[in-house]
N, C-alpha and C positions, 0 to 999 in steps of 0.2 A: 504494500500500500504506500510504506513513504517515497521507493523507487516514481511510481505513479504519478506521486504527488511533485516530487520532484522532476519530473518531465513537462507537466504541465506548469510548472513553475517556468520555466526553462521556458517556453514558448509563449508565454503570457510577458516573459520580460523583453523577449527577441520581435517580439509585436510592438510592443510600448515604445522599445527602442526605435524601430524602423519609423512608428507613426512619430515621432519627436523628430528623427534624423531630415525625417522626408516634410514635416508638415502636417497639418491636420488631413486626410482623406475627403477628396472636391467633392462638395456637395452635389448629389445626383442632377438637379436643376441646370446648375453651370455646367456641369460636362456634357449634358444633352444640347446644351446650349450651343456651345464650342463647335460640337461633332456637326449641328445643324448646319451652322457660319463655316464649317472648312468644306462641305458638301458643295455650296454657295459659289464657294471661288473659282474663277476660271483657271488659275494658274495657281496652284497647289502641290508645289514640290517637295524640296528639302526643309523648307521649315515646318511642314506639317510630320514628318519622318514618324516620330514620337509620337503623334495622336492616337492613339491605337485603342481602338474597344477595349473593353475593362481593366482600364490601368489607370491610376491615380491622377487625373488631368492635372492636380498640382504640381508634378512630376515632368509636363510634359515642355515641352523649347516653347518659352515666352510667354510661360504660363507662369504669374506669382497668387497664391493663395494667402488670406488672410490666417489668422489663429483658428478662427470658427470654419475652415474651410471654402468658404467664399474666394473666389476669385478675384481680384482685387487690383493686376494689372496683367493686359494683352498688352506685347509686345513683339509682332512681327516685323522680320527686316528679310525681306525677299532679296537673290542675289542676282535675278535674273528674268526680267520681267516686259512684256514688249510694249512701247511707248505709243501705240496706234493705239488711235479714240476709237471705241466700243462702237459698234453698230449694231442698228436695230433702234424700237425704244427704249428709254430708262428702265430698270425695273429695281425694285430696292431690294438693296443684299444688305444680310444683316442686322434684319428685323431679333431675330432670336437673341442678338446679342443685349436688348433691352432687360433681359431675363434678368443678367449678373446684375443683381441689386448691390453687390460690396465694391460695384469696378471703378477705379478712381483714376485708370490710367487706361487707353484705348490707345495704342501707337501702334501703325501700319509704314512703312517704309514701302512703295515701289512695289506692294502688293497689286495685283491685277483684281482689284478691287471691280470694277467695270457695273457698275450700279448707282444709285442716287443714295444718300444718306436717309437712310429712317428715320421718322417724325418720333418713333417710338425710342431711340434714343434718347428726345429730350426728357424721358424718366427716371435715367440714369441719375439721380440726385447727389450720386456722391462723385459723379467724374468730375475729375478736377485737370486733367491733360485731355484731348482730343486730339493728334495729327495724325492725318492721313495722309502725308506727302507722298505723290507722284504715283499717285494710285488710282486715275482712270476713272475717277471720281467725274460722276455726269449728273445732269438736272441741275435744281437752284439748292439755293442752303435752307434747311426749313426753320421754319418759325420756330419750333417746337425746343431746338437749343440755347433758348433764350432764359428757359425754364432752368437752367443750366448753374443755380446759383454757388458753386462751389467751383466752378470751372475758372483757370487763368490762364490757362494756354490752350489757343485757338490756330492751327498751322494745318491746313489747308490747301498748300501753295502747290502749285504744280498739276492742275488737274484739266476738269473739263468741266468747270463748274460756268453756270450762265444764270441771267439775269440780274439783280441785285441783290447785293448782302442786307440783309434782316437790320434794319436801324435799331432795333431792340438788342443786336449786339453791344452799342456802346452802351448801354445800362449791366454790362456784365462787369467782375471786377478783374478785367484782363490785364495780366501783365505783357503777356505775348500775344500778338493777331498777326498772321500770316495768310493774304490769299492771292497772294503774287502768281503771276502763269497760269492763272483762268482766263474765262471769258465773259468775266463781269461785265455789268452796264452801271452808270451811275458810282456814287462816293463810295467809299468803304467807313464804315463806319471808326469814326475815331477811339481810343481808350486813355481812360486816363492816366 
């Protein structure tokens, strides 16, 4: 019996161990989340490698989880990605990612993003970074990131975004806005 007992000691500590080494274990919501968003993408290489069904999304490339396992920041940086504007119409990628209610950083790099930004992102109340540089980024900016009150970095720059930027921007308390390399119409809104 004490053999027994000490065997399952031995794996009750070798779990403990791993769950602290690794992170808290990704909340089922956020990894359904993720898996949804990387289906989405047109160009979906090497920085997806790690995504892999039942494995700790915490764990996975440019994935950081909270304590509580929440996800907390995406950070993709593609190496290899083609600079021609998406045809067809817009369609929005990326909706699922409204899910990560703990995500305070969303950073895309040169991702083949090739969709219009979700309105449903502006629920993300804890984002506080948004850039999606040079990620094929198409339609206008929505209103809906204005909702955005924890948000100070705004970078944008390099897309395919068009018509006017949301005046309701300069009521955010940005220290960075970047929307240079679109095809805005009209001012950009200033920050203070």
């Amino acid at each position: 019996m004490a053999a027994g007992l000490g065997a399952w000691a031995v794996v009750v500590l070798a779990t403990t161990l791993a769950t602290v080494a690794y992170g808290q274990n990704c909340k089922p919501v956020d990894s359904q989340a993720l898996k949804y968003f990387q289906l989405e993408i047109v160009f979906g290489g090497e920085e997806f490698k790690t995504w892999q069904d039942g494995t700790n999304c915490c764990t996975w490339d440019g994935v950081t989880c909270n304590g509580n396992g929440n996800v907390e920041s995406l950070n993709i940086v593609a190496k290899d990605v083609p600079a021609a504007r998406p045809q067809g119409d817009p369609y929005l990628v990326g909706t699922a990612l409204g899910d990560l209610v703990g995500l305070k950083n969303l950073t895309m790099l040169n991702v083949a993003y090739n969709g219009q930004i979700p309105p449903a992102w502006g629920g993300l109340a804890n984002l506080e970074v948004l850039n999606l540089d040079g990620c094929n980024v198409v339609g206008s900016i929505p209103e809906e990131l204005c909702r955005l009150g924890n948000l100070h970095t705004l970078i944008l720059k390099g897309n395919f975004i068009s018509g006017s930027a949301p005046e309701c921007l300069s009521s955010l308390s940005l220290s960075s806005l970047d929307l240079s390399g679109n095809q805005l119409s009209g001012s950009v809104p200033s920050i203070p």
